[in-house]
DSSP file (Angstrom, degrees, kcal/mol; ACC not computed):
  #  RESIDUE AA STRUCTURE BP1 BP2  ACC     N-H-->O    O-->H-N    N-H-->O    O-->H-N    TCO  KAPPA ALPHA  PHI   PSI    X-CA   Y-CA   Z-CA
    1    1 A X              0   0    0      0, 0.0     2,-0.4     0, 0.0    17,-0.2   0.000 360.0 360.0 360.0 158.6  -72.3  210.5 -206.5
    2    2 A X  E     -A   17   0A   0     15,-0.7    15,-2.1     2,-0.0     2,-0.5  -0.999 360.0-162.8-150.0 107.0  -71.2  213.8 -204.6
    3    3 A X  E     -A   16   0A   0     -2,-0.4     2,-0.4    13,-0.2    13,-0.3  -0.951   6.6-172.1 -87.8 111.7  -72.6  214.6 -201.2
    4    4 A X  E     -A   15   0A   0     11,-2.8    11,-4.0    -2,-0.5     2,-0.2  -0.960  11.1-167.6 -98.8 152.3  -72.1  218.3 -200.1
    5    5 A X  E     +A   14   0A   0     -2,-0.4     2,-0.4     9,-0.2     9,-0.2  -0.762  13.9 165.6-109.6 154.1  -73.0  219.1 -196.7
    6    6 A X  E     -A   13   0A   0      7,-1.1     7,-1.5    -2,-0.2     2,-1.1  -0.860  30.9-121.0-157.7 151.4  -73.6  222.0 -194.6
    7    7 A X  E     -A   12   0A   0     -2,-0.4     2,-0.7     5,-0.3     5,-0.2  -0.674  15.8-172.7 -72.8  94.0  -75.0  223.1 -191.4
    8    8 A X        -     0   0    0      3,-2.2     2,-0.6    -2,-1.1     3,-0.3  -0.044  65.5 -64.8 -77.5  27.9  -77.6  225.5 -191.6
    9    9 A X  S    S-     0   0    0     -2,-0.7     0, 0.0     1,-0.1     0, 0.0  -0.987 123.1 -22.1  92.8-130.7  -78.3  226.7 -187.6
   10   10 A X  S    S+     0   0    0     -2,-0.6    30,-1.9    30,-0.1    31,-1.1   0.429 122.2 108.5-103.9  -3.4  -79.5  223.2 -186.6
   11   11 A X  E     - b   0  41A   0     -3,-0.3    -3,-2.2    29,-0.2     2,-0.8  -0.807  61.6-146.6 -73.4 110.6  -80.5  222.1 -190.3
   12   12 A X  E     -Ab   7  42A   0     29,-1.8    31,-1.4    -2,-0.6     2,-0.6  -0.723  20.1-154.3 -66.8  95.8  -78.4  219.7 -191.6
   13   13 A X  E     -Ab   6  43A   0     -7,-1.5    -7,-1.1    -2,-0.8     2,-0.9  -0.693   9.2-170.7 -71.3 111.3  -78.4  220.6 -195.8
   14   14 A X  E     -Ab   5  44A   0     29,-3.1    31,-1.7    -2,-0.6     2,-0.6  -0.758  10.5-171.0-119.1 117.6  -77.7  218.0 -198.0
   15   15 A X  E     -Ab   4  45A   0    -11,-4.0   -11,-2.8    -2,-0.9     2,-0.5  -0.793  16.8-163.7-104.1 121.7  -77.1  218.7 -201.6
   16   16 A X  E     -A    3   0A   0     29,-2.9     2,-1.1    -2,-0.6    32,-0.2  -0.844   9.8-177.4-105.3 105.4  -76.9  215.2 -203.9
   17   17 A X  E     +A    2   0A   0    -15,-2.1   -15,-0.7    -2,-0.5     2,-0.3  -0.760  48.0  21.1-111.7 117.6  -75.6  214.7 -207.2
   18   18 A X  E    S-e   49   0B   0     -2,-1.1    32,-2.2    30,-0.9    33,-0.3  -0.816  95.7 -30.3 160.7-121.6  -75.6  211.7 -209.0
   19   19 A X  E     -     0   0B   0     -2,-0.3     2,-0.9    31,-0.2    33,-0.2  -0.943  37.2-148.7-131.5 135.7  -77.6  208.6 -208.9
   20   20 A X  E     +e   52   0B   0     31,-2.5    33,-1.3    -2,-0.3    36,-0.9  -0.799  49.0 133.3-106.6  85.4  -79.2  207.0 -205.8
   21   21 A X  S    S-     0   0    0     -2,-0.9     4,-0.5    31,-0.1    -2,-0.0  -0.437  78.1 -69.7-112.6-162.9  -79.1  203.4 -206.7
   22   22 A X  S    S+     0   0    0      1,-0.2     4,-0.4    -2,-0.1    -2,-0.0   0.738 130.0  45.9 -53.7 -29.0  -78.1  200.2 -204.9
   23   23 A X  S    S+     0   0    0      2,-0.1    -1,-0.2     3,-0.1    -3,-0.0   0.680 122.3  36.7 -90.5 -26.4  -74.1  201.3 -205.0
   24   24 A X  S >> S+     0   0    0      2,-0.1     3,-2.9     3,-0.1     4,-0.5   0.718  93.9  73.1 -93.4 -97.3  -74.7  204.6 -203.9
   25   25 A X  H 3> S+     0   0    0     -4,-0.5     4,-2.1     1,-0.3    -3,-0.1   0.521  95.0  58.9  18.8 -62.1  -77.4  204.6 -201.6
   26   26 A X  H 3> S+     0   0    0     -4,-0.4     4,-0.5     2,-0.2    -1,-0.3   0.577 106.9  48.9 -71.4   3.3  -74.9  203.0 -198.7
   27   27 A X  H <> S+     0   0    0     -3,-2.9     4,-0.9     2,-0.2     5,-0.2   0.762 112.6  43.3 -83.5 -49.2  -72.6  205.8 -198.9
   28   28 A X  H >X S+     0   0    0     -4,-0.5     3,-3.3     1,-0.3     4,-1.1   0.972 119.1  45.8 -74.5 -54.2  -75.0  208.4 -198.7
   29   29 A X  H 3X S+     0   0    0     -4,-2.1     4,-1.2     1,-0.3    -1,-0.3   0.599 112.6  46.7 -18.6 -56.7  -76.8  206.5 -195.8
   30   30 A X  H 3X S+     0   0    0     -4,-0.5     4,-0.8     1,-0.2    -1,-0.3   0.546 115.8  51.0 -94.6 -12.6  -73.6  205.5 -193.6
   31   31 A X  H <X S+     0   0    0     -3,-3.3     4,-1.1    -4,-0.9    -2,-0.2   0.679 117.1  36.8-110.6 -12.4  -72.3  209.7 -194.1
   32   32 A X  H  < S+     0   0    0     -4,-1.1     4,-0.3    -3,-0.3    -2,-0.2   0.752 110.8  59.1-112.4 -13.4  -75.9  211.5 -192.9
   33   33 A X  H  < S+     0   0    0     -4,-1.2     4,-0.4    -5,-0.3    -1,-0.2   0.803 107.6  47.2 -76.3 -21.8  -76.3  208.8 -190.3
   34   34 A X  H  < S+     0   0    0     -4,-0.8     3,-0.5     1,-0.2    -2,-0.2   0.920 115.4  51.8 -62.7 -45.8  -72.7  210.3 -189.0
   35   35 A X  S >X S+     0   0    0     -4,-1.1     4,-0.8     1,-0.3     3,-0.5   0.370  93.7  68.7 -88.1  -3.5  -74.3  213.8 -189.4
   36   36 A X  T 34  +     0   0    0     -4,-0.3    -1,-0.3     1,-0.2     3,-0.2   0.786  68.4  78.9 -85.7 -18.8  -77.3  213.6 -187.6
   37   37 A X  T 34 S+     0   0    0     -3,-0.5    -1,-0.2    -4,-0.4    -2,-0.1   0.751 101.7  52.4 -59.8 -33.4  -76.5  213.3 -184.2
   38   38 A X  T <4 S+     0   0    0     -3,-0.5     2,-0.2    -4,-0.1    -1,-0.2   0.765  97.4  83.8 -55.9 -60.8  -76.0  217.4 -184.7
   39   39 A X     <  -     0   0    0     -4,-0.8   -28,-0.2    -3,-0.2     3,-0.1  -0.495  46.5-173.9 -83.6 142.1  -79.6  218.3 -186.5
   40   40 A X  S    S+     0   0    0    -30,-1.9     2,-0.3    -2,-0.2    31,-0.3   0.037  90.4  15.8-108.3  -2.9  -82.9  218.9 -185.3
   41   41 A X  E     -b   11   0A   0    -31,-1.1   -29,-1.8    29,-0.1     2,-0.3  -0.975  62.1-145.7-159.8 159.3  -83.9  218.8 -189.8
   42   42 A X  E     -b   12   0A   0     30,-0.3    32,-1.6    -2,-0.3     2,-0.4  -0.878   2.6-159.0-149.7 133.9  -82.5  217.7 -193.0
   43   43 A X  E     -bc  13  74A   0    -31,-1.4   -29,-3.1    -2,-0.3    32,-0.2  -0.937   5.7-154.8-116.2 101.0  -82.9  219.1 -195.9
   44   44 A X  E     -bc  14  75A   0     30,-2.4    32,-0.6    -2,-0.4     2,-0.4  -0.688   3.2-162.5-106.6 132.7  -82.3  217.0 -199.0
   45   45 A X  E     +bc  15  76A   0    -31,-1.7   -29,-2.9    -2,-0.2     3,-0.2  -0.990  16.4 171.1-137.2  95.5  -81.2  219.2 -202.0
   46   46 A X        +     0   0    0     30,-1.2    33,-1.5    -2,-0.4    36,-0.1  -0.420  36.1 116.8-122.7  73.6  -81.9  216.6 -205.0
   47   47 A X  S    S+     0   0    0      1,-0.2    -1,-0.2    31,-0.2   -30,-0.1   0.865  82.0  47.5 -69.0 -30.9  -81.4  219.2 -208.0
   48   48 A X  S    S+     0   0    0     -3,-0.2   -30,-0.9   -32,-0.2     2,-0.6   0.189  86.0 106.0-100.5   4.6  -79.1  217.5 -208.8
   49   49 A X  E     -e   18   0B   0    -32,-0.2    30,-0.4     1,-0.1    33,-0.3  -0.779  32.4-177.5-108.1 116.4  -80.3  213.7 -208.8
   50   50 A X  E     +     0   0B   0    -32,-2.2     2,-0.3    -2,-0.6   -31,-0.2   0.722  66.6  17.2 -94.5 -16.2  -80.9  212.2 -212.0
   51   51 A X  E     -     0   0B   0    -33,-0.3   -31,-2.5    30,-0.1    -1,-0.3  -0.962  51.1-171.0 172.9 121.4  -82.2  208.6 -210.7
   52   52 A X  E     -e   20   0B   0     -2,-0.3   -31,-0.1   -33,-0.2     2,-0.1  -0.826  11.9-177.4-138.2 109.8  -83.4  207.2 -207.7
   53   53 A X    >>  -     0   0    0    -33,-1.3     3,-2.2    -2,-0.3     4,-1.9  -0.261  41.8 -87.0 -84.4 170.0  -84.0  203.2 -207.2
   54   54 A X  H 3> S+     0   0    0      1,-0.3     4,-2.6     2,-0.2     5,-0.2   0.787 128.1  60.4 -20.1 -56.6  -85.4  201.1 -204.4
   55   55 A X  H 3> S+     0   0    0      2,-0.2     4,-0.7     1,-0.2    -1,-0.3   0.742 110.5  39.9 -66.2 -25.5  -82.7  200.8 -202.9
   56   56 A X  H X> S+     0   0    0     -3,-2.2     4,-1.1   -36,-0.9     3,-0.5   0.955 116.5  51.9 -48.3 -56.0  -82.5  205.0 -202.5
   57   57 A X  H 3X S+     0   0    0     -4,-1.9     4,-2.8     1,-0.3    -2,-0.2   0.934 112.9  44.5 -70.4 -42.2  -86.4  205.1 -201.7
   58   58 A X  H 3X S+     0   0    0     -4,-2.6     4,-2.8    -5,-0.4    -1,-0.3   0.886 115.6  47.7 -89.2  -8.1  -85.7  202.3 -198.9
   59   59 A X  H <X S+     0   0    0     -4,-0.7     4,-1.3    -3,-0.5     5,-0.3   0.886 108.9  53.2 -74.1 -90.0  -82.5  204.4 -197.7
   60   60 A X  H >X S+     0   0    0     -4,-1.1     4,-3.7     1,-0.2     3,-1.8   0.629 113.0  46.3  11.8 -71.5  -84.8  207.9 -197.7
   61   61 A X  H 3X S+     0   0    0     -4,-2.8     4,-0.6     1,-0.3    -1,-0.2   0.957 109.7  51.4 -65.7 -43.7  -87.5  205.9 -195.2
   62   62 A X  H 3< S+     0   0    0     -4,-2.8     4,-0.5     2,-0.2    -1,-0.3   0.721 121.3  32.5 -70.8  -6.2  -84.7  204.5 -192.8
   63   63 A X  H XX S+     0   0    0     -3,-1.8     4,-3.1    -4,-1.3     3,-1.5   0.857 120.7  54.0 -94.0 -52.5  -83.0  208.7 -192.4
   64   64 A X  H 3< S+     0   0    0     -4,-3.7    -2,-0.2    -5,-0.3    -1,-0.2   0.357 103.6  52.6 -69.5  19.0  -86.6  209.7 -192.7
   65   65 A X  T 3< S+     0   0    0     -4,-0.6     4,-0.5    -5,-0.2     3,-0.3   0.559 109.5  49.9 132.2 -61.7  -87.3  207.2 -189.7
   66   66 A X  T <4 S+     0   0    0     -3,-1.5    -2,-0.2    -4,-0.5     6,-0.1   0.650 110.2  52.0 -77.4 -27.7  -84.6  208.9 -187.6
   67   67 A X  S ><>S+     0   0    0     -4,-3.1     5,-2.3     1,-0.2     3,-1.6   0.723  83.0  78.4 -90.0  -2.5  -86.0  212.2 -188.3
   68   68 A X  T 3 5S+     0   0    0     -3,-0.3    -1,-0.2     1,-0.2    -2,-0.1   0.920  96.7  54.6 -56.6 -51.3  -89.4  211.6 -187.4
   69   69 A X  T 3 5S+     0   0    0     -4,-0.5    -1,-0.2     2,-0.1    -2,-0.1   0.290 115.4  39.3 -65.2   1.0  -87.8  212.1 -183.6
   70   70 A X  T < 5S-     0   0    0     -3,-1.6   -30,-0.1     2,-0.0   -29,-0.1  -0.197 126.0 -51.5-146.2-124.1  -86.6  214.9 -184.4
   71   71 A X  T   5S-     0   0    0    -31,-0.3    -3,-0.2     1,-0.2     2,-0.1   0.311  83.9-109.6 -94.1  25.5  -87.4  217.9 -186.2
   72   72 A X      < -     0   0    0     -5,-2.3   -30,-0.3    -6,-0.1     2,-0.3  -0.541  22.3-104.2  76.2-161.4  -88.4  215.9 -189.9
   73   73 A X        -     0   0    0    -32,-0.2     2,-0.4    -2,-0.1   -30,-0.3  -0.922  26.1-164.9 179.8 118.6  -86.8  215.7 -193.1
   74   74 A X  E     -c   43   0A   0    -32,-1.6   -30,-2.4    -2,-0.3     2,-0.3  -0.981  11.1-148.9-146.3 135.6  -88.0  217.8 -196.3
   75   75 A X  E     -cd  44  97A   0     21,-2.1    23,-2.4    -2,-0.4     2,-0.2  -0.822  21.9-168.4-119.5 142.7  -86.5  216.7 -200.0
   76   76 A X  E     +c   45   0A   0    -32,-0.6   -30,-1.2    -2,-0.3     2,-1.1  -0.593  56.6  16.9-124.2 177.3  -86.3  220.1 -202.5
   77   77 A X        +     0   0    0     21,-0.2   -32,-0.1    -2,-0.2   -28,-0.1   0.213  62.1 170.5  50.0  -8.5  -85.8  220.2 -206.0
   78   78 A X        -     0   0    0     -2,-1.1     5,-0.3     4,-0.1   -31,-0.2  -0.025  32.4-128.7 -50.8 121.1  -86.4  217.0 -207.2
   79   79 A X     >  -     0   0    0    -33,-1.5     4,-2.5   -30,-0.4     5,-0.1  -0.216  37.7 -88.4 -64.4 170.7  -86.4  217.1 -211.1
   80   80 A X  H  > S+     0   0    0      2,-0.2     4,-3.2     3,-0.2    -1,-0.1   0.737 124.8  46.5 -15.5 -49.4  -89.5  215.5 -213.0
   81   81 A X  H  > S+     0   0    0      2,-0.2     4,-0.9     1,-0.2     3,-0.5   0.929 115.7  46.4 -78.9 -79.4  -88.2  211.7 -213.3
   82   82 A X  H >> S+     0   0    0    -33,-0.3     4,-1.8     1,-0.3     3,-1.7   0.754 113.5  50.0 -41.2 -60.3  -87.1  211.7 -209.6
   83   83 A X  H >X S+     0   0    0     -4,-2.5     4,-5.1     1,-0.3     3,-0.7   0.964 110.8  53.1 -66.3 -46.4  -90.9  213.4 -208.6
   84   84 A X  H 3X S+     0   0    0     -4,-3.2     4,-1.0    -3,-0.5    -1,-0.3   0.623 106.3  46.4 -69.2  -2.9  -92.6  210.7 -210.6
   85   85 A X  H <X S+     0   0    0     -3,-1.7     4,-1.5    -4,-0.9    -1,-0.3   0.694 109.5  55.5 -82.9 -26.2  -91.1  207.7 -209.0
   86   86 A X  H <X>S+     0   0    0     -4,-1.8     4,-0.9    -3,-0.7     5,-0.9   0.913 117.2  41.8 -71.2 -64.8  -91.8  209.5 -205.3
   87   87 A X  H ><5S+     0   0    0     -4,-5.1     3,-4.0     1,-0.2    -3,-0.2   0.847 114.0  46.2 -50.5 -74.5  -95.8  209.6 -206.7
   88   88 A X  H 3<5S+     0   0    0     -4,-1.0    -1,-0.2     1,-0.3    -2,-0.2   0.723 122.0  38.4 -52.7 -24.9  -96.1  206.3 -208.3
   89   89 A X  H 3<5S-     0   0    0     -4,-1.5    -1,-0.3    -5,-0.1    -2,-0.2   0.366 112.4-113.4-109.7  33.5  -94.6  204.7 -205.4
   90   90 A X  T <<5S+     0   0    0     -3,-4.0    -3,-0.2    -4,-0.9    -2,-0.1   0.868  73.9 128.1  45.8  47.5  -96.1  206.8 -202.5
   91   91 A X    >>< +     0   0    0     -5,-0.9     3,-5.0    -6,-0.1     2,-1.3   0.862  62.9  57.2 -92.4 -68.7  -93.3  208.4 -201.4
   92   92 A X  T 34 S+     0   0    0      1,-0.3     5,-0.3     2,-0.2    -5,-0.1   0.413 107.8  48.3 -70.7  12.4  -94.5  212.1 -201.5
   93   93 A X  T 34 S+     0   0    0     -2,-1.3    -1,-0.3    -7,-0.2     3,-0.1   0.302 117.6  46.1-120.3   7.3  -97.5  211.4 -199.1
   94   94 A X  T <4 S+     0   0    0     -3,-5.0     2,-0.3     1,-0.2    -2,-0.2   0.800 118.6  40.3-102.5 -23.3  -94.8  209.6 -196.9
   95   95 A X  S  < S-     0   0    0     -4,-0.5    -1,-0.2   -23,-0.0   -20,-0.2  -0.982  87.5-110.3-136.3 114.5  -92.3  212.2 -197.1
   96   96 A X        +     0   0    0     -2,-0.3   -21,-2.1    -3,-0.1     2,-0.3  -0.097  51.2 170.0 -42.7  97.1  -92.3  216.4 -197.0
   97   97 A X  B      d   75   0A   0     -5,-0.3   -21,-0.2   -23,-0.2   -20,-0.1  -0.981 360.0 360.0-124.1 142.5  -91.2  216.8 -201.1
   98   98 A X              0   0    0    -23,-2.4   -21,-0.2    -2,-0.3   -22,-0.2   0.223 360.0 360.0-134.0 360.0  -91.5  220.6 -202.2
């Protein structure tokens, strides 16, 4: 997996490539929990994200959790496979996906 970051004004952009499984998932988790202290949004750029398991979806609620308090959280791009795991498991009425 490949994190790039950037700082948008006070939006934290995060563009992810790879897979968000069980091996991944605590990386990306431990590197945006660093980055947040900074942002007032985050902006999750998963064009690039072929596969996301539980263990992503339950990393997603605990950053979206921290963003509630602050200006939210919005996931972009998400390809087909990605969008239909977010529906079937009621992710996209829990989380801002465009």
């Amino acid at each position: 997996m490949k994190i790039k970051k950037k700082m948008n004004g006070t939006v934290l952009e995060v563009a992810v490539t790879g897979r968000l499984d069980t091996l991944t998932s605590p990386e990306l988790e431990a590197d945006l929990q660093k980055s947040l202290n900074d942002a007032d949004s985050l902006l999750l750029d998963f064009a690039n994200v072929d596969y996301i398991s539980s263990a992503g979806l339950r990393m997603l609620l605990n950053i979206n959790r921290i963003m509630e308090d602050k200006g939210g959280m919005k996931i972009i791009n998400a390809n087909e496979i990605v969008r239909e795991v977010f529906d079937v498991t009621g992710f996209a009425s829990v989380i801002s996906i465009e």
